[in-house]
C-alpha positions as CSV (number, residue, x, y, z in Angstrom):
1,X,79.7,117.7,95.3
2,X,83.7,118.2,95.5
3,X,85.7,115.8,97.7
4,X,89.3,116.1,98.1
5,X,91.3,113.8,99.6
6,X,94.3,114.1,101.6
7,X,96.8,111.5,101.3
8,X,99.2,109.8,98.5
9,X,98.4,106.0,99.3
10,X,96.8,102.8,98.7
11,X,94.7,104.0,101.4
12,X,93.8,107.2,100.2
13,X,93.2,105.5,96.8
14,X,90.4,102.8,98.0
15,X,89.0,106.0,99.4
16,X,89.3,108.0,95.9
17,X,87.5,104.5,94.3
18,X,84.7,103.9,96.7
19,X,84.0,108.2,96.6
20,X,83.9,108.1,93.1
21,X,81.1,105.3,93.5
22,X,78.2,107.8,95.2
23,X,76.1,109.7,92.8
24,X,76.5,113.0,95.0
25,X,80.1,113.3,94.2
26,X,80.8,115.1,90.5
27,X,84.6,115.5,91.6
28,X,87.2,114.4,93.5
29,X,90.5,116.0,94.1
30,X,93.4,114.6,95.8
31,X,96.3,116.1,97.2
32,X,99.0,115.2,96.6
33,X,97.8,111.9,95.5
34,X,99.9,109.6,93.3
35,X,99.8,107.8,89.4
36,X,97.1,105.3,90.2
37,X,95.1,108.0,91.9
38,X,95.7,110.5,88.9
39,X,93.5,108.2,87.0
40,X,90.2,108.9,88.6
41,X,91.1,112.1,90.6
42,X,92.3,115.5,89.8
43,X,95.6,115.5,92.1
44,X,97.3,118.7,93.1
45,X,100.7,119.6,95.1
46,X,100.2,119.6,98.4
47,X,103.0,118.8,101.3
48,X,101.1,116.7,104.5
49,X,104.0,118.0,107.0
50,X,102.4,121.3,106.8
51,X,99.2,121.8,107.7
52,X,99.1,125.7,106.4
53,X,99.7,123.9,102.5
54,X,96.6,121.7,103.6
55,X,94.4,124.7,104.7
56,X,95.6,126.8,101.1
57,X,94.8,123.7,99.3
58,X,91.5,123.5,100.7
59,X,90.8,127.0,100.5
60,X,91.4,126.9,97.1
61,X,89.3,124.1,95.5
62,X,86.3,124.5,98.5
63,X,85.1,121.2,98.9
64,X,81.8,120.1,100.2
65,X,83.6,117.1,101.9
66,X,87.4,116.6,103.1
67,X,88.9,113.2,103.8
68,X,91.5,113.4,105.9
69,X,93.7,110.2,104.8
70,X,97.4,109.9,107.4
71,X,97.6,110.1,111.1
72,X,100.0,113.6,111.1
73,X,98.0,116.1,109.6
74,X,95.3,114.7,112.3
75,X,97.3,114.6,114.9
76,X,99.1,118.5,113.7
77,X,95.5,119.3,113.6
78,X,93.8,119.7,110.5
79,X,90.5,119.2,111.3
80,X,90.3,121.7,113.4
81,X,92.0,124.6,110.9
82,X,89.8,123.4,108.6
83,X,86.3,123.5,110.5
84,X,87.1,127.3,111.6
85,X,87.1,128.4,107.9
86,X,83.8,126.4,108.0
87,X,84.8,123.7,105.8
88,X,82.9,120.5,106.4
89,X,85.5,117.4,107.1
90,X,86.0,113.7,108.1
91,X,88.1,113.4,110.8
92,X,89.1,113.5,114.4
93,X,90.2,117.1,116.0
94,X,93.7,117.1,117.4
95,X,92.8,116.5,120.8
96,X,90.6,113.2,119.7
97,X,93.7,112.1,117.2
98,X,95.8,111.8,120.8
99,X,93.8,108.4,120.7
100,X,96.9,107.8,118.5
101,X,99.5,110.3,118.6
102,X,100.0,109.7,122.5
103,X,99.9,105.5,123.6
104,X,100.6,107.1,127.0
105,X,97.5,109.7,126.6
106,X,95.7,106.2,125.5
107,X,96.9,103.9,128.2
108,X,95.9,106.2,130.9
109,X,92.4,107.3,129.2
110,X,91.8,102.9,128.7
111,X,92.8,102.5,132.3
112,X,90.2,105.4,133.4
113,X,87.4,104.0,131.6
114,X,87.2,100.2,132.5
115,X,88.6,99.3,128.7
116,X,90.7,96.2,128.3
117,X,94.4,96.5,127.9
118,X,97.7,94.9,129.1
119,X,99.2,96.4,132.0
120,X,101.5,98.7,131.2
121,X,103.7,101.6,133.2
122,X,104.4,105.3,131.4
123,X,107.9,106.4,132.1
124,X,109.1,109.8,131.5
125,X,113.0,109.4,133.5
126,X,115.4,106.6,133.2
127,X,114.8,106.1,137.2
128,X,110.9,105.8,136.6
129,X,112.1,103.2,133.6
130,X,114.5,101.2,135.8
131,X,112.1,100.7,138.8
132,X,109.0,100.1,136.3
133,X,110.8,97.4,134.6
134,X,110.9,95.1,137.6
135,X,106.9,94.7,137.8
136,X,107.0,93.2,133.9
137,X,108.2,89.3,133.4
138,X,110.1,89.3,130.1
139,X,109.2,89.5,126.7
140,X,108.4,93.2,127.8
141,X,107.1,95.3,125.3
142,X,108.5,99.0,124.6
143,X,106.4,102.1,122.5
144,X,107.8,105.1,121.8
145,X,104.8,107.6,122.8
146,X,104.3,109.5,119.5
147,X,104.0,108.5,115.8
148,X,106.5,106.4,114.7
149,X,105.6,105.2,111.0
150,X,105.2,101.9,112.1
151,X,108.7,101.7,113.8
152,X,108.1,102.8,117.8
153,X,107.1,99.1,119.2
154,X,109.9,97.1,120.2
155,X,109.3,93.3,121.7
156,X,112.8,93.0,124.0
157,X,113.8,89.9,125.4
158,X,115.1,90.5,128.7
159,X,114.5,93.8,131.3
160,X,118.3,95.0,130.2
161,X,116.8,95.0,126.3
162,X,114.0,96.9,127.3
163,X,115.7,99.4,129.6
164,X,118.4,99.5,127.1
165,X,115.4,100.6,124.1
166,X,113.5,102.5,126.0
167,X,116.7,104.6,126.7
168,X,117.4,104.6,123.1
169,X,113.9,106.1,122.8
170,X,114.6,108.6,124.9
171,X,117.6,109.9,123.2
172,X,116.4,109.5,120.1
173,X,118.8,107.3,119.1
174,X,116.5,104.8,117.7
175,X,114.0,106.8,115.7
176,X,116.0,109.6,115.2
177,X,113.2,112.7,117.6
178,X,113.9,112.2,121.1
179,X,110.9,110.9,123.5
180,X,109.2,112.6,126.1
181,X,108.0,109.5,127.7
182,X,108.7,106.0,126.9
183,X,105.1,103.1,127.5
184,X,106.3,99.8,128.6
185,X,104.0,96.9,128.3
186,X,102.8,93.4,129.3
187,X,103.7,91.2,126.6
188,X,99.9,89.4,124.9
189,X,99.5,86.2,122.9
190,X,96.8,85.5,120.4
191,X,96.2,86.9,117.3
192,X,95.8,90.3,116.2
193,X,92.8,92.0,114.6
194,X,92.1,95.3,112.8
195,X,88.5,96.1,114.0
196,X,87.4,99.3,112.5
197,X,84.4,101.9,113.1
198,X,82.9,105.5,112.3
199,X,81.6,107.5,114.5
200,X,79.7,110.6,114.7
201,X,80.7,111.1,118.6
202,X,78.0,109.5,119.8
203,X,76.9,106.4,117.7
204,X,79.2,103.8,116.4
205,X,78.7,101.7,113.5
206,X,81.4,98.6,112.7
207,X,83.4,97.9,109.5
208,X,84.1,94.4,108.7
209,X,86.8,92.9,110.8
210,X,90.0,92.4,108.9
211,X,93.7,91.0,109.9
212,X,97.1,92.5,108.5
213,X,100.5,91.0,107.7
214,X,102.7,93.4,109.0
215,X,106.3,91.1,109.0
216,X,107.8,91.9,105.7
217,X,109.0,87.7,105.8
218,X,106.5,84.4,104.4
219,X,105.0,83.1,108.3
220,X,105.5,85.9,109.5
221,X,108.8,86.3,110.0
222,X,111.6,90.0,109.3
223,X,111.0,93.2,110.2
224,X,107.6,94.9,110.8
225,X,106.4,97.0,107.7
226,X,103.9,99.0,107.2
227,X,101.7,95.9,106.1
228,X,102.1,93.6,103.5
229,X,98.5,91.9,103.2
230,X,95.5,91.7,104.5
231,X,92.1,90.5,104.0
232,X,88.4,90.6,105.5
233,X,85.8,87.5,105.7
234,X,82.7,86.7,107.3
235,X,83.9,84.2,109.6
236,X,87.1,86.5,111.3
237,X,85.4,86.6,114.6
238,X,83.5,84.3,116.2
239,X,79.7,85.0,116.1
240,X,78.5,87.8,118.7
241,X,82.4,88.8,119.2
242,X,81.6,91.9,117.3
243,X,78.6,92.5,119.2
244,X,81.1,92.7,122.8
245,X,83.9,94.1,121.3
246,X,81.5,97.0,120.8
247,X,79.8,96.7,123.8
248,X,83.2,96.5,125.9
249,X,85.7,98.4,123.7
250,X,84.6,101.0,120.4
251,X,81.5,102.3,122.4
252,X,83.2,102.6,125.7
253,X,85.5,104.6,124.0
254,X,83.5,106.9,122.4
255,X,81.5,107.4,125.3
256,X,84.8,108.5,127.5
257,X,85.8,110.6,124.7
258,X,83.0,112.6,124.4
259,X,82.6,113.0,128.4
260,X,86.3,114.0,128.6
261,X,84.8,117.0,126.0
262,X,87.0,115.8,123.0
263,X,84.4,113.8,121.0
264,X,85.5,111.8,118.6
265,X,84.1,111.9,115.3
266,X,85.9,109.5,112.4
267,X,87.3,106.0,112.0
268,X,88.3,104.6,115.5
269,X,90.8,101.9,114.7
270,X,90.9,99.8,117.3
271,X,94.0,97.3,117.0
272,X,93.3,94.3,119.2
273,X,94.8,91.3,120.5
274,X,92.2,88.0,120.9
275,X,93.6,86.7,124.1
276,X,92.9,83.9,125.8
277,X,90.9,86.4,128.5
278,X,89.5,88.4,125.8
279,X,89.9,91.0,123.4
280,X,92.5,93.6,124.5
281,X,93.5,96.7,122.6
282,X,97.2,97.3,121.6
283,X,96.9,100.5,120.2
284,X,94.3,103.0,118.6
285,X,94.5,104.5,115.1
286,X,92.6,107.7,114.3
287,X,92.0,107.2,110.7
288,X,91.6,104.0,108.5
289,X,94.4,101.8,108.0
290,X,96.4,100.8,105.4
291,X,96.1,98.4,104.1
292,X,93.0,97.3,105.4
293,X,91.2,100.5,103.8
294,X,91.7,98.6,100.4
295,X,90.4,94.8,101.4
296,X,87.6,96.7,103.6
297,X,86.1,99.2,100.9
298,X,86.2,96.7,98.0
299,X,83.3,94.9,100.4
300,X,81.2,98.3,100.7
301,X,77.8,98.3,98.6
302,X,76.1,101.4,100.3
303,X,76.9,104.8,99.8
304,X,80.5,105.4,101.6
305,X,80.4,109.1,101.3
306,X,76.5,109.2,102.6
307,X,78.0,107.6,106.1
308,X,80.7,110.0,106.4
309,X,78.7,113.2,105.9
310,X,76.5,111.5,108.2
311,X,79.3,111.1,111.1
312,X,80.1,114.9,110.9
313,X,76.1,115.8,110.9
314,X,76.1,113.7,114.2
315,X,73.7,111.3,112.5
316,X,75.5,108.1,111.5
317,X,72.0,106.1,113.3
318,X,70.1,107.3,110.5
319,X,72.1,105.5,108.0
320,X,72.7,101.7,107.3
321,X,75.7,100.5,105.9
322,X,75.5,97.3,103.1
323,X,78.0,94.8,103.1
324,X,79.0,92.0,100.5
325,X,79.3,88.6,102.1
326,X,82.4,86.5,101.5
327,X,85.5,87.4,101.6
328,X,88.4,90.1,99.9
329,X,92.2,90.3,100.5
330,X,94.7,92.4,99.3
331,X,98.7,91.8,98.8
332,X,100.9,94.2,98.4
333,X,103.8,94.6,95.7
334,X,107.1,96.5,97.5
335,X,110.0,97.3,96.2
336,X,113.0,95.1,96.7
337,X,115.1,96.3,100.1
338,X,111.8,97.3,101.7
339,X,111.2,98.4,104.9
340,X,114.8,99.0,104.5
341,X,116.4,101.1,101.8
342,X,115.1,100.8,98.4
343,X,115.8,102.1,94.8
344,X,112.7,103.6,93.1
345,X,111.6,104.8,89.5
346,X,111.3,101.6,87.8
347,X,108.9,101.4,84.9
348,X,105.4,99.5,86.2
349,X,103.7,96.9,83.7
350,X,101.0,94.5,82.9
351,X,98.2,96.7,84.8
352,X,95.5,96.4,82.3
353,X,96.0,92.5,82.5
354,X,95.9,92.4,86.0
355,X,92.3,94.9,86.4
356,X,91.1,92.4,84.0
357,X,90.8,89.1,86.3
358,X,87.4,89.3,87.7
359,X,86.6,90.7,91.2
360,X,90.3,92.6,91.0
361,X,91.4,96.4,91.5
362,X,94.6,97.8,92.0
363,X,94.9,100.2,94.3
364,X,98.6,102.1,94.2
365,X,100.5,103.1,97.1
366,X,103.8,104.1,95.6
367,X,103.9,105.1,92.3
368,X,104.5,108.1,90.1
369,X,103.4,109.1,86.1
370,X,106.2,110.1,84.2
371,X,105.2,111.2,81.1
372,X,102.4,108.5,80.0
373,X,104.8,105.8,82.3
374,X,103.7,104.9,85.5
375,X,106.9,104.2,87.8
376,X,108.0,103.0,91.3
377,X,108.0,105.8,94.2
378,X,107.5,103.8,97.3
379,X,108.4,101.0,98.9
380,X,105.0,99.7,99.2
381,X,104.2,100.2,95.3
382,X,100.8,98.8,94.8
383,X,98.1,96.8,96.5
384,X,96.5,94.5,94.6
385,X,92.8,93.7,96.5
386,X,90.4,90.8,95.3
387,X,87.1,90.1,96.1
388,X,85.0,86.3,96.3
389,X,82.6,84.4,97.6
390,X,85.5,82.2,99.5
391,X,88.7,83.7,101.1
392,X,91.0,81.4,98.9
393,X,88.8,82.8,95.7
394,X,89.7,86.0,96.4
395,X,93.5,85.3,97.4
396,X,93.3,83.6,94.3
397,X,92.3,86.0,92.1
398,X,94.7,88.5,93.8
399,X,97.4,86.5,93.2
400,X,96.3,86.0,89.7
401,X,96.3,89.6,89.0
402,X,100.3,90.0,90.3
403,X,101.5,87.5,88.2
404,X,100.2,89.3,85.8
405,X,102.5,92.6,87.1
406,X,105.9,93.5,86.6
407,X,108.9,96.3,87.7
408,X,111.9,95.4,88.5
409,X,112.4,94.0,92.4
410,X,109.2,93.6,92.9
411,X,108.5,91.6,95.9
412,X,105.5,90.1,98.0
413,X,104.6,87.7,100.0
414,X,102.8,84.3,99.0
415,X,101.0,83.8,102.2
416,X,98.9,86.1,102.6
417,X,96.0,84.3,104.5
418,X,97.9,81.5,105.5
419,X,96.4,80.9,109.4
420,X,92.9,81.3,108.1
421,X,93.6,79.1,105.3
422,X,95.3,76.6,107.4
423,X,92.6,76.7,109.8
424,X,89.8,76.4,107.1
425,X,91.4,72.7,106.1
């Protein structure tokens, strides 16, 4: 069978490896893909802003699977331009992706069905957001409504910082695309928690639970980024949390989906805060993340294209997915500057060394071939994943494998793990 791949990440890498890994797959084809992706897949032009390049692409090669890697050619609709030319693919249609591309779609549709969230009020005039303001006791959160990259949540201080943001929202002075409506939220304390699943609309079977980095700063301090570490253990939720988070949250979700008549068949990303009353959900993400696609996969033993085809047959109860215990992590490299502006096409080194420290690959996020050189093209340039029996094996080994890399700037951070870690002691 021919997979391609949509996407040019560390994500869409991890997704390239673990394919490459079943015995029905004699091809994989990625597009557009990047250096480290070039290595095991065949990676053509491709441009993910436009979802009629996607279709051609497809069209072209004919897959018997399509991955569908980023949240915009989801939430453009892909999936469904690419099931009416009967194309089989993994991946919510654009009225499921809303799960993501709309927090005020996902508020409203949490509120409906009983799900846990923080109160919240959508605005859509800066009267609505001036009288809405009042009901929230400062820190007040602010989300643009739409993607954002990462950039659209905004913890403000005071109600005049928030009305002040939200504002800025609106005119698209902070992100550059005007909003239609602005979400404002009660501000929750605890800690956060990637908690993924698949779905075939109807069943739900859960990843293992993972926890991102996403300040660019050692203990968590900067700007947000899109994620700089991660990792996955045994031991990341208490025993039988996973049990109610998808008795409470991922299944109740699925459930209201598919009665609302948009089922939702994919990854369901459900990004949670563990408060003191419970788990609560921050946001959904349609697709897996990134990075914890890269800790997550390098744990997968069973057949990771054998679930997926059996999500889009509406049979993912038939299939049982095999874990390895312990622990894996992964750290990523950036380039210096990062998430601001950043310089890029620096020769990349001491790869080979660092795939050779056991339990280690490398999955690249932003990098390019020229000629037989792989260079910087990103600001996240490579994620460097470990697995181990123990979570500080695995950091270990991880961190082992950077030293080993160079290109000039590179940066990451050293504490990857550190709460866990602390709280293992």
């Amino acid at each position: 069978m021919k997979v391609l791949i949509f996407g040019s990440g560390g994500r869409e890498h991890a997704l390239a490896w673990a394919v490459k890994r079943s015995r029905k797959v004699t091809e994989i084809v990625c597009a557009p893909g990047n250096g480290g992706i070039a290595e095991i897949a065949r990676c053509v032009p491709a441009d993910l802003k436009d979802v009629q390049s996607l279709v051609r692409v497809a069209l072209e090669e004919q897959p018997g699977l399509t991955i569908v890697g980023p949240e915009l050619p989801l939430s453009l609709g892909i999936v469904d331009l690419l099931q009416q030319h009967g194309l089989r693919v993994f991946g919510p249609t654009r009225a499921a992706a809303m799960l993501e591309s709309s927090k005020g779609f996902t508020k409203r549709f949490l509120q409906r069905h009983n799900i846990p969230t923080a109160n919240y009020a959508v605005c859509t005039t800066s009267d609505e957001l001036e009288k809405a303001v009042e009901m929230f006791h400062p820190p007040i959160v602010v989300k643009a409504d739409g993607l954002a990259a990462g950039k659209g949540v905004l913890i403000c201080p005071s109600r005049q910082t928030a009305i002040e943001a939200a504002k800025g929202l609106f005119t698209g002075a902070l992100l550059g695309e005007a909003e239609r409506q602005v979400v404002l939220e009660e501000f929750l304390e605890g800690d956060e928690i990637s908690f993924l699943c698949l779905s075939d609309g109807v069943n739900v079977t859960p990843l293992p639970p993972a926890q991102d980095h996403k300040r660019i700063g050692e203990g968590d301090t900067g700007p947000n980024t899109g994620g700089m570490g991660v990792y996955s253990t045994d031991t990341l939720l208490e025993p039988g949390m996973t049990g109610w988070i998808l008795h409470h949250i991922a299944q109740p979700t699925i459930r209201g989906m598919r009665e609302e008549d948009t089922p939702f068949v994919g990854v369901l990303y459900c990004g949670l805060m563990m408060t003191p009353r419970g788990p609560e959900v921050l946001e959904f993400n349609a697709r897996f993340g990134d990075p914890e696609t890269q800790a997550i996969l390098l744990r997968l033993e069973s057949d990771l294209v054998e679930a997926l085809e059996a999500c889009i047959d509406g049979q993912l109860d038939q299939v049982k997915m095999r874990w390895s215990d312990g622990a894996s992590a992964c750290v990523i490299a950036s380039s210096a500057g990062y998430p601001g502006s950043y310089k890029t096409g620096f020769p990349i080194s001491g790869l080979s060394a660092a795939a050779r420290v056991p339990g280690v690959q490398v999955f690249h996020s932003g990098s390019a071939r020229v000629g037989t050189q792989l260079v910087t093209s990103g600001g996240r340039v490579l994620g460097v994943t470990a697995a181990a029996a123990s979570l500080e094996e695995a950091l270990g080994r991880a961190y082992e494998a950077l030293a080993e890399i160079e290109f000039e700037g590179i940066y990451y951070r050293r504490d990857i793990g550190h709460r866990a870690l602390k709280g293992a002691r």
